[in-house]
N, CA and C of each residue as an Amber inpcrd file, in Angstrom:
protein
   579
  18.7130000   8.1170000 -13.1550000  17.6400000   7.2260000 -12.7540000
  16.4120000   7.5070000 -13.6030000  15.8660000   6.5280000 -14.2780000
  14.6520000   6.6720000 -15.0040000  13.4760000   6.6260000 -14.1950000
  12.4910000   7.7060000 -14.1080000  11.5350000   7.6390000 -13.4450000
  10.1520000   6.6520000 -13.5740000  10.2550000   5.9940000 -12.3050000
   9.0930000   4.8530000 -12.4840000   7.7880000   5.2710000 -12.2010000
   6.7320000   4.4800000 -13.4440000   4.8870000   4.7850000 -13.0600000
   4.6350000   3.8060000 -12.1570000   4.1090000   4.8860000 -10.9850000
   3.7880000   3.7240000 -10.3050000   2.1030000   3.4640000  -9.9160000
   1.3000000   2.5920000  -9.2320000  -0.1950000   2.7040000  -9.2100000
  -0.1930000   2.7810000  -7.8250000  -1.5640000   3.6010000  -7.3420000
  -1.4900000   3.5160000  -5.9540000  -2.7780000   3.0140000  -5.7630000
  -2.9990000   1.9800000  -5.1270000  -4.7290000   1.4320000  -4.7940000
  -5.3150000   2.2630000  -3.7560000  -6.2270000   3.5160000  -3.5650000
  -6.9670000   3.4600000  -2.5470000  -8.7450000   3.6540000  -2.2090000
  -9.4440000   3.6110000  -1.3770000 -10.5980000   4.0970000  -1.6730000
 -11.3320000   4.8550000  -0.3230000 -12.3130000   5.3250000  -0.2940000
 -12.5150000   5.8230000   0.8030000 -12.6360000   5.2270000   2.0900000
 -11.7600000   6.1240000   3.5860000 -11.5130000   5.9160000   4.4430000
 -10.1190000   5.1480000   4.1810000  -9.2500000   5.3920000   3.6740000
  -7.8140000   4.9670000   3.2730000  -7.4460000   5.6040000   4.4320000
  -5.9760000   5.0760000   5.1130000  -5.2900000   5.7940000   5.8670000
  -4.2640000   7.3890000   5.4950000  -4.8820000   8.2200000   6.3510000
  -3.9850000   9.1660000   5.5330000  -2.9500000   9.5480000   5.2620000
  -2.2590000   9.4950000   6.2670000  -0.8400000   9.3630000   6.3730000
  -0.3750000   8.1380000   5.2350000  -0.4590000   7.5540000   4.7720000
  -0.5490000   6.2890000   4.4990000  -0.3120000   6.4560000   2.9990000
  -1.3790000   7.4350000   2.8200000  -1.9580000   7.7560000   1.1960000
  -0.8920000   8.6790000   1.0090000  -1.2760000  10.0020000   1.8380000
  -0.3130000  11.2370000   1.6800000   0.9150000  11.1090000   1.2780000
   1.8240000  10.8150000   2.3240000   3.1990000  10.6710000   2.8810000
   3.7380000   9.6990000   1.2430000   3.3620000   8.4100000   1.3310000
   3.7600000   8.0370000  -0.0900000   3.8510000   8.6770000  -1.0950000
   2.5850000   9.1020000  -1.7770000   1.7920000   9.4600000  -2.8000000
   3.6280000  10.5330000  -2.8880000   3.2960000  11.7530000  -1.7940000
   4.2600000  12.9180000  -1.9910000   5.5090000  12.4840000  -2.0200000
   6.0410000  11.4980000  -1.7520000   7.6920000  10.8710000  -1.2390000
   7.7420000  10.5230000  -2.7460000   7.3350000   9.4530000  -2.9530000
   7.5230000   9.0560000  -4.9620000   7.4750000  10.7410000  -5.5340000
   6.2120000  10.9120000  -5.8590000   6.7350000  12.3640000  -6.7770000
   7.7340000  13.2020000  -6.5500000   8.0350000  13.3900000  -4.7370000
   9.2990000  14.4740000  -4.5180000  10.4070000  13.5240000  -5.4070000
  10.6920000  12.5240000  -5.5580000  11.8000000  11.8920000  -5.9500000
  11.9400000  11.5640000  -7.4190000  11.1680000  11.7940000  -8.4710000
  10.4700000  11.8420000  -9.7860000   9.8830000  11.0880000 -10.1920000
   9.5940000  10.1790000  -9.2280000   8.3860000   8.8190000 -10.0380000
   7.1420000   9.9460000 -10.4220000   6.2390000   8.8350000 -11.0240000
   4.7970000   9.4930000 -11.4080000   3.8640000   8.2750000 -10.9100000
   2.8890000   8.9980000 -10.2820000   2.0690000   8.0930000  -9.2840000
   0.6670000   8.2440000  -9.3270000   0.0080000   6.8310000 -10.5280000
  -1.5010000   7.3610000 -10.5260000  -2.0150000   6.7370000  -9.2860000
  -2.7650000   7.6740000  -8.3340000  -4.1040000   7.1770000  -7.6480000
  -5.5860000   6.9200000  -8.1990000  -5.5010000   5.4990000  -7.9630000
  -7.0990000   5.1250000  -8.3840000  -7.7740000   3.9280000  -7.2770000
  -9.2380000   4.2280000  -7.8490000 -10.0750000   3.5800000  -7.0300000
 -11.4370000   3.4430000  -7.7130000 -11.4320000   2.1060000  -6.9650000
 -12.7930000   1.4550000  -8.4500000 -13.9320000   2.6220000  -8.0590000
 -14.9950000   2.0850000  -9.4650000 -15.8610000   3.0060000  -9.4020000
 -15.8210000   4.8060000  -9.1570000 -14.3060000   5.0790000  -9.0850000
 -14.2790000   6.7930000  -9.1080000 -13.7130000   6.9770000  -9.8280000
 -13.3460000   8.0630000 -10.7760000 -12.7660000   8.7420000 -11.4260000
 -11.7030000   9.7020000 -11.7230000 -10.6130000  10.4350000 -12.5320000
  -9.6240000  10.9180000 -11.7760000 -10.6980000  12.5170000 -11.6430000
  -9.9190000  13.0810000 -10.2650000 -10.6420000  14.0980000 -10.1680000
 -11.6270000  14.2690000  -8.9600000 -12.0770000  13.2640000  -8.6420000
 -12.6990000  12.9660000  -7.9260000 -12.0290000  12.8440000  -6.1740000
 -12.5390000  12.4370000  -5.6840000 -11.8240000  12.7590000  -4.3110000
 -12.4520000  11.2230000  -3.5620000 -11.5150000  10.4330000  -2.3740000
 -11.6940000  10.1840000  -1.8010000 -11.9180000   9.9970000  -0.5110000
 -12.5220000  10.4870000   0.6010000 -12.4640000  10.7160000   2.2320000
 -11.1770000   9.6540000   2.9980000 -10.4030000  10.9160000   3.9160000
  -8.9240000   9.6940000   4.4350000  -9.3760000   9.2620000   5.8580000
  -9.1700000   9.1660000   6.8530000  -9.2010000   8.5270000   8.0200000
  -7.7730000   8.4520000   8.4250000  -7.6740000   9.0880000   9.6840000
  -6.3610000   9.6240000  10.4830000  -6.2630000   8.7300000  11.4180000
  -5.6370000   7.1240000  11.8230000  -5.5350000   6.0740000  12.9890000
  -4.5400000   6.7060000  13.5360000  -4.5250000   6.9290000  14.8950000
  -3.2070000   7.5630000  16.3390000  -3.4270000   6.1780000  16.9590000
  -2.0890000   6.2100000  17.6220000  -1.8080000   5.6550000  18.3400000
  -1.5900000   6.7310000  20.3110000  -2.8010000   6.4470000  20.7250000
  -2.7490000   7.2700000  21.6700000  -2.9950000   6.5290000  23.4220000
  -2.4490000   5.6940000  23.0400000  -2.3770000   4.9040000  24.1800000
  -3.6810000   3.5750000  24.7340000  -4.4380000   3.3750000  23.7130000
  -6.0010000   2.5510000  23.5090000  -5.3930000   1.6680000  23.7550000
  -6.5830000   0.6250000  23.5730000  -6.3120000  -0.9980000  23.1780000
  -6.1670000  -1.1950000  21.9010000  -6.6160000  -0.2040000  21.0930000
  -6.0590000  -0.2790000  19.3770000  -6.0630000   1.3920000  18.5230000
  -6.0270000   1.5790000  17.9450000  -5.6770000   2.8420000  17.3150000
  -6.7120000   3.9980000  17.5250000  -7.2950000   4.9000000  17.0590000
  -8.3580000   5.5830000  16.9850000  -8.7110000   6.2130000  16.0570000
  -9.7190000   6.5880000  15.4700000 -10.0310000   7.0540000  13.6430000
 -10.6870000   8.5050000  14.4280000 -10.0720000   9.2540000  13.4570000
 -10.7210000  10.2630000  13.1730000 -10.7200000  10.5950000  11.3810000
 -11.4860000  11.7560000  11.4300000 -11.6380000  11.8830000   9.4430000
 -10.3640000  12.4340000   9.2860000  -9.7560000  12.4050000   8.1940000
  -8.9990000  13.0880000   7.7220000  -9.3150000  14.2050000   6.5040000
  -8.3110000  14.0320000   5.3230000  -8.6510000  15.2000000   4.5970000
  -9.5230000  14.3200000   2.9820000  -9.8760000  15.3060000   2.1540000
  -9.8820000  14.7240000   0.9260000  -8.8850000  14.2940000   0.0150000
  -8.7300000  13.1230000  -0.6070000  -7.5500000  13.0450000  -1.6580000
  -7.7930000  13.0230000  -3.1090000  -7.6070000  14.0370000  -3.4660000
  -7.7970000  13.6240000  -4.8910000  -7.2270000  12.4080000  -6.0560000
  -7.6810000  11.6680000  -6.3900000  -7.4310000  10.4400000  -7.5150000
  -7.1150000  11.3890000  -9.0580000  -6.3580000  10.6870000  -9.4900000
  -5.3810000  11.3470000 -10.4720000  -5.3450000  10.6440000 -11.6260000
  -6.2820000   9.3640000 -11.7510000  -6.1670000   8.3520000 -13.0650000
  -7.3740000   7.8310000 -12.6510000  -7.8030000   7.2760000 -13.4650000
  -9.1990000   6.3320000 -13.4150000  -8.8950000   4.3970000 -13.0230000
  -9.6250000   3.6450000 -12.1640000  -9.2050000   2.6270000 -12.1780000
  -9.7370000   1.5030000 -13.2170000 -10.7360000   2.2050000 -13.6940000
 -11.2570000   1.3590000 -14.8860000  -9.7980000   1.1570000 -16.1570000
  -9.5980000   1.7580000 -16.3000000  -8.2340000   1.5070000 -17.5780000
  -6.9620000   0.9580000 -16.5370000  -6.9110000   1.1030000 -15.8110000
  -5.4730000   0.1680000 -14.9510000  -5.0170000  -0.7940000 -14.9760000
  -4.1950000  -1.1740000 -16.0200000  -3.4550000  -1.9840000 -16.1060000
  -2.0830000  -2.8930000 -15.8040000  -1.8490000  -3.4210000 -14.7340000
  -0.4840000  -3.6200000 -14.6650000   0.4500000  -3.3720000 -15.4440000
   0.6920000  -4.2270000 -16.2960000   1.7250000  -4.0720000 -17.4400000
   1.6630000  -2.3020000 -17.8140000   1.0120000  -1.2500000 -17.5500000
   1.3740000  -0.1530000 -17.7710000   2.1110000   0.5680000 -16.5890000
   2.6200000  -0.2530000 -15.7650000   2.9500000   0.2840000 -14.1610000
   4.2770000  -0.1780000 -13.5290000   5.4100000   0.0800000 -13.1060000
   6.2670000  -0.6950000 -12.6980000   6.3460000  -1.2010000 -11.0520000
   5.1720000  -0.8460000 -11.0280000   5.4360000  -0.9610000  -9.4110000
   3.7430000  -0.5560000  -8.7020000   3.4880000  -0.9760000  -7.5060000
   2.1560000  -1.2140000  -6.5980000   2.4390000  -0.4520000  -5.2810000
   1.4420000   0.4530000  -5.1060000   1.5460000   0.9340000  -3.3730000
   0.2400000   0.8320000  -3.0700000  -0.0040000   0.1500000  -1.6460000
  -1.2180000  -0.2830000  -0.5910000  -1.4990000   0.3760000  -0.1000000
  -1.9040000   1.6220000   0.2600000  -2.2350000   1.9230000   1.8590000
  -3.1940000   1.1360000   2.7150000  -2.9220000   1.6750000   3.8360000
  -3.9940000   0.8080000   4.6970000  -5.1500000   1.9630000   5.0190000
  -5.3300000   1.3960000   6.2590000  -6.6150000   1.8470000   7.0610000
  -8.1400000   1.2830000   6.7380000  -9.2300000   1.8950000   6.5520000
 -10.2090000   1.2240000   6.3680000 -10.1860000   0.4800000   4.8360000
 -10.1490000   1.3030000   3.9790000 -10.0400000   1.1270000   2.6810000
 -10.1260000  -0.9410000   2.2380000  -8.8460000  -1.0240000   2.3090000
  -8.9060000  -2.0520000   2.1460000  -9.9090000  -3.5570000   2.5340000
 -10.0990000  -3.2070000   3.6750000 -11.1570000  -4.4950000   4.0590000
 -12.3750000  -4.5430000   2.9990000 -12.5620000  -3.4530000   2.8100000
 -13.9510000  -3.7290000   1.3320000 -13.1660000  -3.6440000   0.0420000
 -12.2060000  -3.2240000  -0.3550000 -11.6140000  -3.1310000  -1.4520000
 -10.9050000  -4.5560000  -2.2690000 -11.0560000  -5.6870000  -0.5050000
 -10.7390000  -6.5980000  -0.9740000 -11.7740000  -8.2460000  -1.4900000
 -12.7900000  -7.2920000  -1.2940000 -14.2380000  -7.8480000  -2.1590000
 -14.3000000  -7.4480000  -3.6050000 -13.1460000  -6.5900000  -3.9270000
 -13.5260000  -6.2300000  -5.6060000 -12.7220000  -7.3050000  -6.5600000
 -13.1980000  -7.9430000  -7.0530000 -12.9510000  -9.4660000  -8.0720000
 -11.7270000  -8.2700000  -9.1190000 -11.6280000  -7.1180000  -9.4060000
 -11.1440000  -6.4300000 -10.0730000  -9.8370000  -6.0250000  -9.5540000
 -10.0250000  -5.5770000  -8.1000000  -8.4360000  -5.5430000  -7.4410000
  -8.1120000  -6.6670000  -6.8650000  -8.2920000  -7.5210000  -7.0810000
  -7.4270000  -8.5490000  -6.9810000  -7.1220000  -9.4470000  -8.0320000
  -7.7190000  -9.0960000  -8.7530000  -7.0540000  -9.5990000 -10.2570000
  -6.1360000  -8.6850000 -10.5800000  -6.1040000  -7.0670000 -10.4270000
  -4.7580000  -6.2690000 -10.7090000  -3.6060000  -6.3510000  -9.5880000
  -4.0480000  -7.5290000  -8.3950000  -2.8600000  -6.9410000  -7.5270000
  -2.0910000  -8.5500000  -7.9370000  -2.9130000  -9.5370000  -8.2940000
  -2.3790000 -10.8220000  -9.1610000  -1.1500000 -10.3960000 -10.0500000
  -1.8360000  -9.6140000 -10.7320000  -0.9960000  -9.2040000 -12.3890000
   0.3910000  -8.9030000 -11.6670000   0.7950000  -7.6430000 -10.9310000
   1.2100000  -6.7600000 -10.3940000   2.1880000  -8.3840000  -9.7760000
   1.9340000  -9.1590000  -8.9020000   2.6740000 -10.1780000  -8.5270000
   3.2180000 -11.3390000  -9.4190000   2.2630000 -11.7860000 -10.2790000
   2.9570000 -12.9120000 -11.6310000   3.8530000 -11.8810000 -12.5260000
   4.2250000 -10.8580000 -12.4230000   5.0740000 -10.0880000 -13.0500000
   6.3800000  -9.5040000 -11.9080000   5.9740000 -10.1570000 -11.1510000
   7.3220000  -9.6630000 -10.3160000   7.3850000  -8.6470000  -9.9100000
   6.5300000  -7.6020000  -9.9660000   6.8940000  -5.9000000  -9.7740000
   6.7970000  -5.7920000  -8.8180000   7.8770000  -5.2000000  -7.9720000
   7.5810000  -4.4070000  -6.7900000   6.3960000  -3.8620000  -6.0710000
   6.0750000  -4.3610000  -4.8160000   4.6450000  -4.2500000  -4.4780000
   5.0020000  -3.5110000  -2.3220000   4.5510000  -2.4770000  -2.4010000
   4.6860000  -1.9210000  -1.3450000   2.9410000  -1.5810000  -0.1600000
   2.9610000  -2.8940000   0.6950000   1.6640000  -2.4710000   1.5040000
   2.2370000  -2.0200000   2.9370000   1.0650000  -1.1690000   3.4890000
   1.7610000  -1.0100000   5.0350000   0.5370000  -1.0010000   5.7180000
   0.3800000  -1.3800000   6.5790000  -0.9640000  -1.8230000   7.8860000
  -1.8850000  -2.4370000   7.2090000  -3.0270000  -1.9250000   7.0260000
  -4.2610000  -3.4010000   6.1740000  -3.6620000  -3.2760000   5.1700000
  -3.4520000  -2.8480000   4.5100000  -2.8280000  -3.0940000   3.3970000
  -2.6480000  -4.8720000   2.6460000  -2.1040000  -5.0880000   3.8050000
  -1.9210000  -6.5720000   3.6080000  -3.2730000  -7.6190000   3.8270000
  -4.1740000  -7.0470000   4.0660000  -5.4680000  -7.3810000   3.8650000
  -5.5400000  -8.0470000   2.6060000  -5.5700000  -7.0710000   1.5800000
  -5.6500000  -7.1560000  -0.1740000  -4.2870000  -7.9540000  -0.7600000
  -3.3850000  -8.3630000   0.0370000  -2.1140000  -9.1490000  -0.2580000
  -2.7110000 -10.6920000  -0.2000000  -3.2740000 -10.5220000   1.5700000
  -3.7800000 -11.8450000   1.8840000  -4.7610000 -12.6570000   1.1220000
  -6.2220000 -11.6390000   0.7590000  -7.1820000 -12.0070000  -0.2780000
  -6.7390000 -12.3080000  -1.8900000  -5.7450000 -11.9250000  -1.9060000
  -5.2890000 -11.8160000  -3.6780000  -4.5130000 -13.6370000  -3.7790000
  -4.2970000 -14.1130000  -2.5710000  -3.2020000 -15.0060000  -2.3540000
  -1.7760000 -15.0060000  -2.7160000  -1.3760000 -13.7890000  -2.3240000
   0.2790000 -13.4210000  -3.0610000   1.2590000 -13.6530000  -2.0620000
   0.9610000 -14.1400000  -0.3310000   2.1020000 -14.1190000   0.2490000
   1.8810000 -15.5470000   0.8990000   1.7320000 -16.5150000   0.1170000
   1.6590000 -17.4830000   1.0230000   3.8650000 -18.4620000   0.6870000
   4.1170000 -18.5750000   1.4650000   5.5440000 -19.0450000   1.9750000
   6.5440000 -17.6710000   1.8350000   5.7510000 -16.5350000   2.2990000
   6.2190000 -15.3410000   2.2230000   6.4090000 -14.5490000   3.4500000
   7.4740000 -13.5680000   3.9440000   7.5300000 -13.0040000   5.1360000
   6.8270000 -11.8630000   4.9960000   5.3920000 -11.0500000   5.8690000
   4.6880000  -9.9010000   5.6840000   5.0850000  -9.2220000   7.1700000
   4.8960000  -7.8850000   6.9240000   4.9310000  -7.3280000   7.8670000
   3.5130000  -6.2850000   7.9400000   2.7600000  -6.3470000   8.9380000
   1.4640000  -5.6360000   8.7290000   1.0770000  -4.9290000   9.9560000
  -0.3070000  -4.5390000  10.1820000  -0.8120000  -3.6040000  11.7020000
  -1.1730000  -5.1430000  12.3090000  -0.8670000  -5.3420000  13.7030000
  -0.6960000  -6.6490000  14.3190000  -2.3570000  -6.9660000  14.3640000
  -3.0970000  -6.3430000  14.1390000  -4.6030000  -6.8530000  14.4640000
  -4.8450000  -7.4890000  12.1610000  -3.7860000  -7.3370000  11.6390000
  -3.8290000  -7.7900000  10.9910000  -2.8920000  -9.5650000  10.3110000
  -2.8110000  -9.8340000  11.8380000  -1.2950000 -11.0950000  11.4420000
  -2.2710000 -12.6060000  11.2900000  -3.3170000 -12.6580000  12.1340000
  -4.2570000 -13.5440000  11.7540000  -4.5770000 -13.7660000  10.1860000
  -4.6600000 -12.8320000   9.2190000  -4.7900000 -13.0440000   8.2270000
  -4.0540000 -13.1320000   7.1590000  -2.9070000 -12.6550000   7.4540000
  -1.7970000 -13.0160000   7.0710000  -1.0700000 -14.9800000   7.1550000
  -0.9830000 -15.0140000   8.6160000  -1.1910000 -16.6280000   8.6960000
  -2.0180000 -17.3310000   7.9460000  -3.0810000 -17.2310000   7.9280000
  -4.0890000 -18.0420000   7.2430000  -3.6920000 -18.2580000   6.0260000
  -3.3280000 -17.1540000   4.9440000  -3.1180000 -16.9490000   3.7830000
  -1.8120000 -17.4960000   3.3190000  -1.0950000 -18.0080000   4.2980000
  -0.1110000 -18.8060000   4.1130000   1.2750000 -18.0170000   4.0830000
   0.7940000 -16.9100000   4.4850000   2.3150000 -15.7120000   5.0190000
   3.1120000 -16.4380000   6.4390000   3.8990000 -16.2650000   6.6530000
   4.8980000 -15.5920000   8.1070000   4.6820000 -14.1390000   8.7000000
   4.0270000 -14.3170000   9.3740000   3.8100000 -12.4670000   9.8580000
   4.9660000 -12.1100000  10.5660000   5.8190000 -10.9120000  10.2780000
   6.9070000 -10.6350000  10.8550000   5.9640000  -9.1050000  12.5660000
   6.4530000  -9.8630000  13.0730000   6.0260000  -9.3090000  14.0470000
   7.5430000  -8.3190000  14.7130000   7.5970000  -6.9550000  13.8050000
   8.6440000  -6.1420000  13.8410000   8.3410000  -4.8680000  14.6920000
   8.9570000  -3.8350000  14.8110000   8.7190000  -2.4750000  15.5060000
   7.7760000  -1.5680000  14.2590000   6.8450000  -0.6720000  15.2770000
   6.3680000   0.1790000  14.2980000   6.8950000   0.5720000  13.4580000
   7.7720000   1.1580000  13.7650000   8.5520000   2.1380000  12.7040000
   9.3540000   1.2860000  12.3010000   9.2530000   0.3910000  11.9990000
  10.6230000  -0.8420000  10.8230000   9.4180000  -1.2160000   9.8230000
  10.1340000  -1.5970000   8.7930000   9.6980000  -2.3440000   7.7200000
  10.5500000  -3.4310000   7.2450000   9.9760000  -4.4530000   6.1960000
  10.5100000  -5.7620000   5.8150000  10.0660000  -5.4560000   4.6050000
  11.3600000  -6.4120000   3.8000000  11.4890000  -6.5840000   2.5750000
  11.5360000  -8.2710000   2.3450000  10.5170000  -8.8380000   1.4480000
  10.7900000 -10.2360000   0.7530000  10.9260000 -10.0290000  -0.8910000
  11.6190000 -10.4130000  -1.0230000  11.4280000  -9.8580000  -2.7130000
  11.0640000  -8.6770000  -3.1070000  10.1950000  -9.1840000  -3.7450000
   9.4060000  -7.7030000  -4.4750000   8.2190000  -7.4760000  -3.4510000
   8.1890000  -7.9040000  -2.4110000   7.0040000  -6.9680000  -1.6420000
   7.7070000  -6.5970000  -0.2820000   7.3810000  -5.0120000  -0.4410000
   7.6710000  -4.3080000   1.2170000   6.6990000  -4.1620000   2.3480000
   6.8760000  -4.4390000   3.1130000   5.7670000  -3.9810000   4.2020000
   6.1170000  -3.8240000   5.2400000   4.8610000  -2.9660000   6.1770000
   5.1940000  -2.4350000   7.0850000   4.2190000  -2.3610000   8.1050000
   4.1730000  -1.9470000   9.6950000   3.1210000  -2.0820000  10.3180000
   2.0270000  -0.9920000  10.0210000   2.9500000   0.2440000   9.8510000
   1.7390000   1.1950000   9.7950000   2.7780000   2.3540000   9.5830000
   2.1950000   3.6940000   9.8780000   2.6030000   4.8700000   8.9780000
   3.7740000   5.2550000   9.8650000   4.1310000   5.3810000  11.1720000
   4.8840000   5.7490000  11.9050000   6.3940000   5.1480000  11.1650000
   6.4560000   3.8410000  10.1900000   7.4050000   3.1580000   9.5480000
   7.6430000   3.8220000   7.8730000   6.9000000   4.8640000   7.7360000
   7.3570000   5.7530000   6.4350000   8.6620000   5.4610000   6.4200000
   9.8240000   6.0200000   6.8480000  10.8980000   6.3150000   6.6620000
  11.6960000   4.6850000   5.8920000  11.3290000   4.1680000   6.8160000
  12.2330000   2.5880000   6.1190000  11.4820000   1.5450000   5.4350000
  10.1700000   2.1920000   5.3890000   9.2050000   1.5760000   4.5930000
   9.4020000   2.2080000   2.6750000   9.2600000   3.2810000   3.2580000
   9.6710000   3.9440000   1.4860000  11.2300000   4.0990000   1.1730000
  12.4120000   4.0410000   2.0330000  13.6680000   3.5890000   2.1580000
  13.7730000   2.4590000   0.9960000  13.0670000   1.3250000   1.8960000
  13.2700000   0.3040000   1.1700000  12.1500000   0.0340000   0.1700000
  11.3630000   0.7060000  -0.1970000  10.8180000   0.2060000  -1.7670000
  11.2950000   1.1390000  -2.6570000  11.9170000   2.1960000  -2.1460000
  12.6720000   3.0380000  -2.8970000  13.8100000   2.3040000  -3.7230000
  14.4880000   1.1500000  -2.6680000  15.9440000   0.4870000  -3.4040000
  15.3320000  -0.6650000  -3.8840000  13.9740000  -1.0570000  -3.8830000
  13.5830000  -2.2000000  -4.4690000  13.2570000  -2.0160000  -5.8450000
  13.0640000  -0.8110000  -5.8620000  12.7100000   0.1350000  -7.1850000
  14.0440000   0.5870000  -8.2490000  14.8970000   0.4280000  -7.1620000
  16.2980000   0.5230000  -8.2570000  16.5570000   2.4430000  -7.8500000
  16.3390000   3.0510000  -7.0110000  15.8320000   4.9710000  -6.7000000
  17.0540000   4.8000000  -6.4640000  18.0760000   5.6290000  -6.7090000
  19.1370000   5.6090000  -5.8620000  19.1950000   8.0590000  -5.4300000
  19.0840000   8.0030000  -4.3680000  19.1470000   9.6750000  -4.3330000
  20.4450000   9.4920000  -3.4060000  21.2310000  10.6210000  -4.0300000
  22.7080000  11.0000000  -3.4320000  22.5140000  12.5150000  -3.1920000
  23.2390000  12.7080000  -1.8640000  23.5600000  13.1680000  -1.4350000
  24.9990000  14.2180000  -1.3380000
């Protein structure tokens, strides 16, 4: 298996689990995975935000840890990348005001590449206009915007994920397992056992 570059979008208050859990799952498996985020640098660190599910009317934030960014987003180019990972959590709702990531999450889609969001995530799917006659799967306080944008919101179990093509998604982090499962085989990963 040839190891794929892949880009990871996040910025501060990203979900951590979200960021983490990916970020480490690709490298344990030999991809190479730059994290970037506009306006920072590699090296630099971004603040995570930890959402539980602890029995609320919706999730609950606490801080999480620092993440360090590993590439710069100023030079990010699609065509240097075979593949896109979203995290959610706060991150995205302002990330999807940058005229810059959504022109790279465009590229990343008129090229077909594999594109993996899970909870807001699909925020920056919806704003980019990449899922409209498309099935998404997202955090349910996110399906309103998904509709609008001309998606199908798959209204699935936490822990499941959906595949349309080249984009995976998922509700939220508790769905790691069949969320990176399946962008793993969308990616062509095959690990034996």
């Amino acid at each position: 298996m040839a190891a794929k570059k892949i880009l990871m979008l996040v910025g501060d208050y990203v979900e951590d689990y979200e960021t983490m859990v990916p970020f480490q799952t690709l490298l344990a498996v030999g991809h190479n995975v730059d994290a970037v985020c506009p306006d920072k640098n590699a090296g630099e660190t971004v603040r995570t935000a930890i959402h539980d599910f602890e029995g609320d009317q919706t999730y609950s934030e606490k801080r999480g840890h620092n993440f360090t960014l590993n590439a710069d987003f100023a030079s990010a180019r699609a065509e240097n990348y075979d593949a896109l990972v979203i995290p959610g959590g706060r991150a995205p709702e302002y990330l999807r005001l940058n005229a810059q990531v959504i022109a790279l999450v465009k590229d990343f889609h008129v090229a077909n590449k594999p594109i993996a969001a899970v909870c807001h995530g699909s925020q920056i799917l919806a704003a980019a206009d990449i899922i409209r006659d498309r099935k998404i799967s997202a955090y349910p306080a996110c399906a309103p915007e998904v509709k609008l944008a001309g998606g199908t919101y798959m209204e699935i179990e936490i822990d499941a994920a959906h595949t349309d093509g080249n984009l995976v998604t998922a509700p939220a982090w508790p769905a790691h397992p069949q969320w990176m499962a399946q962008f793993l085989k969308v990616l062509g990963t095959r690990i034996e056992l």
